[in-house]
Residue, then its C-alpha position, 0 to 999 in steps of 0.5 A: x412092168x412095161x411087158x407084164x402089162x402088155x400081157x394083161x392087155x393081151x388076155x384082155x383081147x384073148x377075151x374078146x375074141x373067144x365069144x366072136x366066133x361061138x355062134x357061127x360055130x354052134x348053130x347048126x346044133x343050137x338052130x334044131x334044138x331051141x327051134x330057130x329058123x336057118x337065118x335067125x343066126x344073123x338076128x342074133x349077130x346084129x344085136x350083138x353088134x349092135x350092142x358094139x356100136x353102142x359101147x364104142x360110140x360111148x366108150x370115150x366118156x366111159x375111159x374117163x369116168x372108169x379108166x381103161x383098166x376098170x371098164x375092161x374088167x367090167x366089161x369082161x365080167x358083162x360078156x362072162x355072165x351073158x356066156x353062162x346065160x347063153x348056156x342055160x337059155x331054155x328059148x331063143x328068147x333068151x338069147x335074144x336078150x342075152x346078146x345084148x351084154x354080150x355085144x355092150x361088153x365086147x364093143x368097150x373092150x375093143x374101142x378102149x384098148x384099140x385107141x390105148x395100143x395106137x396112141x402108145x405103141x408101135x404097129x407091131x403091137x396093134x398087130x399082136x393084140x389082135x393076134x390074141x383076139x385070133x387067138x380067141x376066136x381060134x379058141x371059140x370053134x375048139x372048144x365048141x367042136x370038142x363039147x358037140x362032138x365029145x358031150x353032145x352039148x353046146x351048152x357046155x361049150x358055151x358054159x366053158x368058156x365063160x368059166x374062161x371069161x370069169x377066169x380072166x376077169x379075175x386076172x384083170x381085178x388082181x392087176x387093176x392096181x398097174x393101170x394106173x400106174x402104167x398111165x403115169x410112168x406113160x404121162x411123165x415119160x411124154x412130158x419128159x421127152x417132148x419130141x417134136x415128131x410126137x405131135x406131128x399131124x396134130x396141127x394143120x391136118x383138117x382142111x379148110x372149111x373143116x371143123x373137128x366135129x365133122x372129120x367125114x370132109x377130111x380127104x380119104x376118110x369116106x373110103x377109109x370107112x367104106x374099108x371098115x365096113x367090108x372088111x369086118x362085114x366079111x370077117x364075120x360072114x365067113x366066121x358065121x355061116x362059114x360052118x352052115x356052108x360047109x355043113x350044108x353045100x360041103x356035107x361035112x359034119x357039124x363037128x368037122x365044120x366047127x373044126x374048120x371055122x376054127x382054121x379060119x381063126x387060127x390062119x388070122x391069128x398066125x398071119x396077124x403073128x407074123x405080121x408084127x414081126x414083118x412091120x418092123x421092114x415093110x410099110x402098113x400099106x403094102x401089107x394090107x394090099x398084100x393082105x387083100x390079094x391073099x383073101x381074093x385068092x382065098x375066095x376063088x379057092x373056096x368056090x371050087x369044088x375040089x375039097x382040099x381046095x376051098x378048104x385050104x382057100x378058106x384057111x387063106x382067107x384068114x390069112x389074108x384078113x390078118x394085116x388089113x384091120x390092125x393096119x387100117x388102125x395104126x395108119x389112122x394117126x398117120x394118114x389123118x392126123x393125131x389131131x384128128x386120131x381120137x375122134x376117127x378111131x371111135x367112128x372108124x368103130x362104129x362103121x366097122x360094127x356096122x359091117x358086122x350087124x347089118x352084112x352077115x343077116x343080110x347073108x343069112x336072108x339071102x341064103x333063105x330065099x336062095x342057097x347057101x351055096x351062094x356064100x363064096x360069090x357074096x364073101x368074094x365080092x365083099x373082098x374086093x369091095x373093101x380092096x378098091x375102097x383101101x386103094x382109092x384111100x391111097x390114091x387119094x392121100x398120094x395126091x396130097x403127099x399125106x400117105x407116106x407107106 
């Protein structure tokens, strides 16, 4: 039951992660056919993330009124029927509306089985689930590229895959029964066992003068978020206008750029793959610095002007991105405290959204009144942004002895 639940959890996140990457991937046919603007793409990120701060700021209360298992239905459903919206809005009006469900139901998602996975399992699981959240978004630019090139419409992209939404809430009404019973075999299997070591940090972590309400004075937690912000600020950049850039300063084809978006994706949801694997011998901390430096390489790659150069760059930016934010996730009961662990995971959330409502329009109004062409120079600096934030984290918990990896 253990594993068929893991699955469930799995799927639950393949959903998450297929809208993500739609828009980027669609915009240079949706821009000319509802008539936006070039930078509207970027309006429409940060109301969809905006939406995500909300539900993960509340998504603590909503757990307890509804459970894990109902509020990830829900909010399946939520995000399934503002897809099919997406697919039959006559305006860009109505998308202006409709990213607001979308983002609500995508955020409660995300906050509720990312505090589940990193209070209940292992560092490879947290990688893992968020290696099906690649694969969704992996699967996002696929579909959208083969109905742009294939149908001529990106309203039937939009409308497969929430069919694919509603396909999976379907799953998850069926096996809402094994919630439950999953999150009872879990408690008394807690109680049972009563190990010392699983309540280690939960006393002494916050320093003194420090109450739980304001965990921000907790040493390393400003940088921490720092990292949070850039690092899901570039994710989704690269995932937005990646397919504009190399659409409108590469001259490739709209299809071909979605196609290559979607590489982006899949490098993500292979590194994020190998990565559980690769936890089980080598520390969290080593493999986001690890991760980091792939990314910054990336990024010198894809400002060449050599084509199978920045492509392949553009490929090893996703690469490196894969252990850095499911890393940055498990270390937060480690580097903090489990005492501390509930309250940070929704504001590390929070901030992360953050990163991916207010950077990608600010590319986007940016690359109107410049170029696009700007796009590798703004990605790269955002990468090393988020690399020194990471490495005073570690400097910093080093001089207490808190961090351990």
């Amino acid at each position: 039951m253990a594993t068929l639940f893991l699955v469930i959890i799995y799927l639950a996140f393949i959903s998450l992660g297929i809208p993500d990457s739609l828009l980027g991937s669609a915009w240079p046919v949706i821009r000319p056919d509802l008539g936006a603007s070039f930078g509207f793409a970027g309006i429409l990120s940060m109301i969809v993330a905006g939406g995500t701060i909300v539900s993960s700021l509340v998504s603590g209360n909503l757990v307890q009124r509804f459970g894990t298992g109902k509020l990830t239905l829900l909010s399946c459903c939520l995000t399934a029927g503002a897809l099919l919206g997406f697919s039959v809005a006559p305006s860009i009006v109505w998308l202006v509306f409709l990213a607001v469900p979308l983002g609500l139901g995508g955020g409660a998602i995300d906050a509720a089985l990312n505090h589940y996975v990193a209070e209940n399992y292992k560092a490879r699981h947290m990688n893992w689930l968020h290696c099906f959240w690649g694969v969704g978004a992996t699967m996002g630019p696929i579909i959208m590229s083969y109905f742009i090139a294939e149908r001529h419409s990106w309203r039937n992209g939009y409308a497969a895959v929430s069919m694919i939404q509603f396909t999976l809430a379907i799953i998850l009404l069926v096996t809402l029964p094994l919630w439950k019973r999953v999150a009872e075999r879990r408690s008394s299997s807690r109680e049972s066992m009563n190990h010392p070591a699983d309540h280690a940090g939960t006393e002494g972590s916050l320093p003194a003068g420090v109450t739980p309400s304001n965990v921000l004075l907790i040493r390393g937690v400003i940088p921490t978020l720092v990292a949070f912000l850039f690092y899901c600020g570039v994710e989704s950049t690269v995932g937005l206008w990646g397919a504009s850039y190399l659409a409108g300063a590469r001259n490739m084809t709209a299809e071909a750029a979605a196609g290559w978006i979607s590489s982006y994706y899949g490098g993500i949801t292979i590194g994020r793959f190998i990565t559980g694997f690769v936890t089980m011998k080598v520390g969290n901390r080593a493999l986001i610095r690890c991760g980091q430096i792939t990314a910054i390489a990336g990024g010198l790659l894809l400002a060449l002007p050599v084509q199978p150069l920045f492509l392949v760059g553009l490929v090893l930016i996703g690469l490196g991105l894969a252990p850095i934010y499911p890393g940055l996730l498990h270390e937060t009961p480690v580097r903090f405290g489990q005492g501390n662990a509930a309250k940070l995971m929704g504001v590390q959330m929070a901030v992360a959204y953050t990163g991916s409502t207010l950077l990608p329009p600010l590319f986007g109004v940016l690359s109107t009144h410049a170029s696009i062409a700007v796009f590798p120079v703004i990605v790269l600096a955002f990468l090393v942004i988020q690399l020194l934030s990471a490495e005073k984290v570690n400097r910093s918990l080093s001089r207490t002895g808190l961090s351990s990896r």
